[in-house]
C-alpha positions in Angstrom: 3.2 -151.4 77.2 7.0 -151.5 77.5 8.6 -148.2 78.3 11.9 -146.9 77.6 13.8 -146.9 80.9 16.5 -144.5 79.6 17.6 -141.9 77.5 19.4 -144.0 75.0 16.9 -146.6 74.8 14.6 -143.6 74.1 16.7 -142.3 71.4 16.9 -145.8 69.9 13.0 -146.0 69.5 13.5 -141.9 67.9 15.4 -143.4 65.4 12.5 -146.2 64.6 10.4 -143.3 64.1 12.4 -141.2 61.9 13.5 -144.8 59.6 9.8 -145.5 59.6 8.1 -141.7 58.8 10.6 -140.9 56.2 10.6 -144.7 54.7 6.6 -143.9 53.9 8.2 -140.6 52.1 10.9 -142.8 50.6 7.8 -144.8 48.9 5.1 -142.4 48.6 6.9 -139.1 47.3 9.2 -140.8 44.4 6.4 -143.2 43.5 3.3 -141.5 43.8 3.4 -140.2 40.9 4.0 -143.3 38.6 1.2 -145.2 40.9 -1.5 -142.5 39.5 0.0 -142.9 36.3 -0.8 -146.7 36.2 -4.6 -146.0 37.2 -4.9 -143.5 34.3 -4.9 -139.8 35.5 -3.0 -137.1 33.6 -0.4 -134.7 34.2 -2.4 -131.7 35.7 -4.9 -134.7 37.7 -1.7 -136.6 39.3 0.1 -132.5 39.9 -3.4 -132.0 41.6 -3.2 -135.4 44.1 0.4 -134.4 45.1 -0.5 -131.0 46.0 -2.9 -132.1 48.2 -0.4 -134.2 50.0 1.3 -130.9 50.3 -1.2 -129.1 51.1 -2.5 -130.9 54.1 0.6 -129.7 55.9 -0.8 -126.0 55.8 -3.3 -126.6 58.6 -2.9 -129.8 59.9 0.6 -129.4 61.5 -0.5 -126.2 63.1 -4.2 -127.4 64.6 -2.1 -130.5 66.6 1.0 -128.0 67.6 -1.6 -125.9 69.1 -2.9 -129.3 71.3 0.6 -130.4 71.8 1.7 -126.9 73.3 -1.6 -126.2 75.0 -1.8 -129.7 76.6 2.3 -130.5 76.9 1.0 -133.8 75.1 3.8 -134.7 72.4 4.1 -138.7 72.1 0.6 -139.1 73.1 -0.1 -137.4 69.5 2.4 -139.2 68.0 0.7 -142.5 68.9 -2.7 -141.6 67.2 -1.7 -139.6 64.2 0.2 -143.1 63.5 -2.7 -145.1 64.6 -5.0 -143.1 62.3 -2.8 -142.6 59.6 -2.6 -146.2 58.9 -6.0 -147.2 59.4 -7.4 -144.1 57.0 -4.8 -145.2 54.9 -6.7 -148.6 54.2 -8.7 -146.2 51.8 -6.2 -146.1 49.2 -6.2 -149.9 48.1 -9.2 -149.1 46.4 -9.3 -147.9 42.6 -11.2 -145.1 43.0 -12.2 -142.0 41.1 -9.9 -138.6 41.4 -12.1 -136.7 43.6 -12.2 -140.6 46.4 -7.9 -140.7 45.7 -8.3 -136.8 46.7 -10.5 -137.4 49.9 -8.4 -140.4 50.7 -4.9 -138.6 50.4 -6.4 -135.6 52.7 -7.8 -137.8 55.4 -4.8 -140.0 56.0 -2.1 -136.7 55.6 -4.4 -134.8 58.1 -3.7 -137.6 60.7 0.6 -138.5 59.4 0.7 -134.7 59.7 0.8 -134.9 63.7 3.7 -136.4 63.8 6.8 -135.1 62.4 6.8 -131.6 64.2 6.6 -133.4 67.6 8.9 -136.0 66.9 11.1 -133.2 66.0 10.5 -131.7 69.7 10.9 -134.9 71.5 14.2 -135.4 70.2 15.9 -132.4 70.9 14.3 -131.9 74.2 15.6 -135.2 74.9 18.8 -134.5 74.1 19.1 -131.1 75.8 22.4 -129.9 75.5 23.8 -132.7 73.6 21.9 -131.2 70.6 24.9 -131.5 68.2 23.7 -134.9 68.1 20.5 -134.6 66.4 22.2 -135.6 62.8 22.6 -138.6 64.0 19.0 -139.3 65.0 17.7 -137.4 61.9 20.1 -139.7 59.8 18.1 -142.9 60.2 15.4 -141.1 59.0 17.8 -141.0 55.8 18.5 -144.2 56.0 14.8 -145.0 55.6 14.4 -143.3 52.5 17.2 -144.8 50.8 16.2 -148.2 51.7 12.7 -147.9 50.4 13.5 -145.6 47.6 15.7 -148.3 46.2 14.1 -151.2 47.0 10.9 -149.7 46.2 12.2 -148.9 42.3 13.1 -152.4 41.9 9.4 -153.7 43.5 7.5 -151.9 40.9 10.0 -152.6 38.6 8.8 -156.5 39.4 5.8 -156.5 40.4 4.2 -152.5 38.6 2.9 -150.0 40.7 0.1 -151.7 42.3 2.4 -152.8 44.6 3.1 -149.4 46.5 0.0 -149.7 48.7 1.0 -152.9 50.1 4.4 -151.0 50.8 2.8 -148.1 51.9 0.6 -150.2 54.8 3.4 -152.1 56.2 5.2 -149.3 56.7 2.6 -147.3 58.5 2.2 -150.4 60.7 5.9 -150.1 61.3 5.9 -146.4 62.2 3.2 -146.9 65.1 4.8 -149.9 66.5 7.8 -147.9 67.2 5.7 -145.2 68.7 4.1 -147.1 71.2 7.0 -147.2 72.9 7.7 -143.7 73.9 7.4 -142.8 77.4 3.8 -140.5 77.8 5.6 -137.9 80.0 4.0 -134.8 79.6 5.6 -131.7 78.5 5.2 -129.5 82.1 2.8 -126.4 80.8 2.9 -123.8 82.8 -1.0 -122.3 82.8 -0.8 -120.1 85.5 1.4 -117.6 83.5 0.3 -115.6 80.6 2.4 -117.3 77.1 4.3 -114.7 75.1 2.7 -113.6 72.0 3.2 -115.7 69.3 5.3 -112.4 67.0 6.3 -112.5 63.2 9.2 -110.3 63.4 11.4 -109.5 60.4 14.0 -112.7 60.4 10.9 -114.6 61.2 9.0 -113.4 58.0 12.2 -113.5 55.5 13.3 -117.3 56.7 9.7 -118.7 56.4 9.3 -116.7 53.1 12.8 -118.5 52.1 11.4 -121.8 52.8 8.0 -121.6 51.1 9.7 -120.7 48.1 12.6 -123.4 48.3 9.8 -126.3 48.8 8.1 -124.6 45.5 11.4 -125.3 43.8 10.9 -128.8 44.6 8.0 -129.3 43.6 8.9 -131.1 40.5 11.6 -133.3 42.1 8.6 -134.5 44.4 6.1 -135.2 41.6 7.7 -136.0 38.1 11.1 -136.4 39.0 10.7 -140.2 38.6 8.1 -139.5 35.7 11.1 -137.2 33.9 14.0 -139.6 34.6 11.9 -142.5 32.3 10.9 -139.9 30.0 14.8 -140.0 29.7 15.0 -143.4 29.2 15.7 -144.8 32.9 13.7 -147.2 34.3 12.2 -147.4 38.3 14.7 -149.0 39.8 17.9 -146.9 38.0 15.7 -143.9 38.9 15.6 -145.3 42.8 19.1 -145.7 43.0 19.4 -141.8 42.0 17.4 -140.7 44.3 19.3 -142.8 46.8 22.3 -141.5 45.4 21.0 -138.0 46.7 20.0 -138.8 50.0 23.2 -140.5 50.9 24.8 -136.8 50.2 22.2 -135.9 52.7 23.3 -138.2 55.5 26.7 -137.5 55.0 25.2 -133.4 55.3 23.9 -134.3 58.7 26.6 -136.1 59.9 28.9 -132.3 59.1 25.9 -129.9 59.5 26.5 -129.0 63.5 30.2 -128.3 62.5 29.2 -126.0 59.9 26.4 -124.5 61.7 28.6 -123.3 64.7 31.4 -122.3 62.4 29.5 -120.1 59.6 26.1 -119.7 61.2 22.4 -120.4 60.0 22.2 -117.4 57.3 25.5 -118.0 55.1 24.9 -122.1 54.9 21.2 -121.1 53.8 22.7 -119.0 51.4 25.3 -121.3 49.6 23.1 -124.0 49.8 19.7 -122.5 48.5 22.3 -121.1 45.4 23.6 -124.5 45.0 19.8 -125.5 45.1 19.4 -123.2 41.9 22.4 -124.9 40.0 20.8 -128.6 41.0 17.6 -127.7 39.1 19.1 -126.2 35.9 22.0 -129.3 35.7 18.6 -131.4 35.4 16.8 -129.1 32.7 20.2 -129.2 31.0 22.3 -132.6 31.8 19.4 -135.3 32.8 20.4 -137.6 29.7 24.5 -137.0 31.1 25.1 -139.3 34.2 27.6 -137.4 35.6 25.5 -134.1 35.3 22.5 -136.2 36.8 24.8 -138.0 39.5 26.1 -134.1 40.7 22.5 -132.9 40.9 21.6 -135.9 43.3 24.7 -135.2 45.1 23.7 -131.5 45.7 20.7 -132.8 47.8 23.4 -132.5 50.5 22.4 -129.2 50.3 18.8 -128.5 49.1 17.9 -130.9 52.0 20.3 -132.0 54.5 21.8 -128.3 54.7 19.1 -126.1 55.0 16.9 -128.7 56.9 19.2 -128.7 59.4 19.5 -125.4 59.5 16.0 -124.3 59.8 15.5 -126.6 62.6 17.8 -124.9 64.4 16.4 -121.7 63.7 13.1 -122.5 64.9 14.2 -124.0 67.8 15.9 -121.2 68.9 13.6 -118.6 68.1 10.7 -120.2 70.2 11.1 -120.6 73.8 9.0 -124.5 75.2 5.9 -122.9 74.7 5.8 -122.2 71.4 7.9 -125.0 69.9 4.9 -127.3 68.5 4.2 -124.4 67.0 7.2 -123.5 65.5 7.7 -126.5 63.8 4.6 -126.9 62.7 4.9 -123.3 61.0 8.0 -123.9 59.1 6.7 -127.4 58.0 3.2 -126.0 56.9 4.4 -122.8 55.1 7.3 -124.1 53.7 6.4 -128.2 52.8 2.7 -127.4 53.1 2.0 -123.7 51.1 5.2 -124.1 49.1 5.3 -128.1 48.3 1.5 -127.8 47.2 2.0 -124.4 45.0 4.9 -125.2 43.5 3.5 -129.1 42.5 0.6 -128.1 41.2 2.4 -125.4 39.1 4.5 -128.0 37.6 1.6 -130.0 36.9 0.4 -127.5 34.6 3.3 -126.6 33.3 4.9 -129.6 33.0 1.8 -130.5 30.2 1.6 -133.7 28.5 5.3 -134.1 28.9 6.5 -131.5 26.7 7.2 -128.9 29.2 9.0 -131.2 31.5 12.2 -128.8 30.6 10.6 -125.8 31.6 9.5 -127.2 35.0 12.8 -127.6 36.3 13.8 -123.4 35.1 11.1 -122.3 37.3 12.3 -124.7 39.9 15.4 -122.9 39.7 13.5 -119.3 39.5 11.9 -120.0 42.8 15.6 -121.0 44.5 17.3 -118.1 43.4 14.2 -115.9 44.5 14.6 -117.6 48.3 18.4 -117.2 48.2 17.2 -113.2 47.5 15.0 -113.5 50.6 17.5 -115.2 53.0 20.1 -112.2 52.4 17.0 -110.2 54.2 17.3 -111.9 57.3 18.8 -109.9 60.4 22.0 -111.4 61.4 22.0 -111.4 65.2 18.3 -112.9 64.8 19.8 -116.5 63.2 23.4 -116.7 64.0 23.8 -120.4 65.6 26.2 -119.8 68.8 
């Protein structure tokens, strides 16, 4: 198998993972909920499916950062929760009743969850002290969603949703062809010294408690958004190119973020952005039928996304020393895309209703932001200043 013979060829294959990972979230998370639409299922049934896409992040993440920490393995995981992902995710061509789609979207999300977190280590241990280039990675990641977000609008525009598995598949097939690549080095684990307890303190507590409750306010952006924005009258494809529209914002973010981050520091960005968060949700209960109002929500994904995400990686990087770092990652992505992404879908499921309470979604949305801007003012200064 060919192997990387330097850092930048290394990084190059990085950025294949990230285009590929979050081109599979570019199809599956705008989508999803249109494609269980098409086969039938109502509001609360499809608010159910998504949470369970959320919800997988709660303990998978954490059982394979214990593995990856415990054994120093990082790509090595990366190479079968790809590998397994996308031969579980075979599974989901077939029209199958709620409770096979819900078995089917837990098996294959209990194997895609191994990835992301280590990915996330690889790169930034690989880039050491040139860490200020991690936007730059990350953005092809971006670049992935736009691509399919758009292009996937238009495809089920043409050809209806059926078309999303056969998406889906050749982008999970893409993903593990650009992990075979990376270089098997073990992380070095040290066994002969006792690891530091693994210790919730206070900036610890109020930043994950921020982030559960920012990924519950976008929990109706990641299931009905798509679902709203036709209820409005837009088709797929204008509805892609929105969500596009946001995600550029985003990769323009990252491109800024380590700028901002050693100028202002981890707390005040999470602050302005989570508030701006807040305002993104209620311009959509309010201004969805207004383009402009609509195009400034998307915009502000800059900073309920690019912002904070790159923000809280930082964080967590720096508040766990090599040891601990799988684990780090993995809970922030379970607690906050895992507990809060499932609640706060499901919720909107049932609130959301037969349609009719699609405005009211969107207010809680905003409830839960301004509640985790509350929590973020909690958390200790010298604990999360970026130096």
């Amino acid at each position: 198998m060919f192997q990387p013979k330097s850092t930048e060829q290394q990084l190059r294959w990085l950025c294949a993972c990230y285009f590929f990972f979050f081109s599979i979230l570019g199809i599956m998370v705008p989508y999803l909920g249109v494609f269980f639409d098409s086969r039938g299922f109502d509001a609360q049934e499809i608010g159910f499916l998504l949470a369970i896409l959320m919800a997988t992040r709660i303990i998978a993440p954490n059982l394979w950062a214990i593995v990856a920490d415990r054994t120093g393995m990082r790509s090595e995981l990366i190479k079968i929760g790809a590998g397994a992902a996308a031969l579980s995710y075979l599974t989901f061509f077939y029209d199958g009743s709620l409770t096979y789609l819900a078995v089917s979207l837990a098996v294959y999300t209990f194997f895609w969850n191994a990835i992301l977190a280590q990915l996330e280590v690889i790169t930034l241990e690989t880039l050491g002290d040139d860490a200020n280039r991690y936007g730059a990675i990350r953005s092809w990641g971006s670049i992935g969603y736009i691509v399919l977000v758009v292009g996937g609008g238009f495809a089920i525009d043409y050809f209806g949703p059926q078309i999303l598995p056969y998406i889906g598949m050749s982008l999970f097939i893409g993903m593990l062809v650009s992990a075979l690549p990376l270089p098997s080095n073990r992380a070095v684990v040290d066994k002969t010294q006792k690891r530091k307890p693994f210790v919730f303190d206070r900036a610890l507590i109020w930043f994950l408690l921020s982030a559960m409750l920012l990924q519950m306010s976008a929990g109706p952006f990641y299931g009905f958004f798509v679902l709203y924005l036709k209820q409005a009258g837009y088709t797929e494809a204008a509805a892609g190119i929105f969500v596009a529209l946001g995600v550029m914002a985003e990769i323009v973010m990252f491109m800024y973020a380590p700028k901002l981050l050693g100028r202002f520091g981890v707390k005040l960005l999470l602050v302005v952005s989570i508030g701006l968060t807040a305002v993104r949700w209620l311009l959509l209960a309010y201004g969805v039928e207004n383009i402009v109002f609509l195009s400034i929500s998307q915009m502000l994904h800059a900073f309920t996304f690019g912002l904070t995400h790159a923000a809280s990686i930082q964080f967590i990087h720096k508040h766990f020393d090599v040891s601990r770092r799988s684990q780090g990652q993995a809970l922030y992505a379970s607690l906050s895309f895992g507990v809060g992404g499932a609640l706060g879908t499901w919720l909107c499921g049932i609130i959301w209703g037969d349609g009719s309470g699609a405005v009211s979604t969107w207010i809680f949305a905003a409830a839960c932001a301004f509640v985790s801007m509350l929590a973020v003012l909690f958390i200790p200064k010298p604990e999360v200043h970026s130096a």
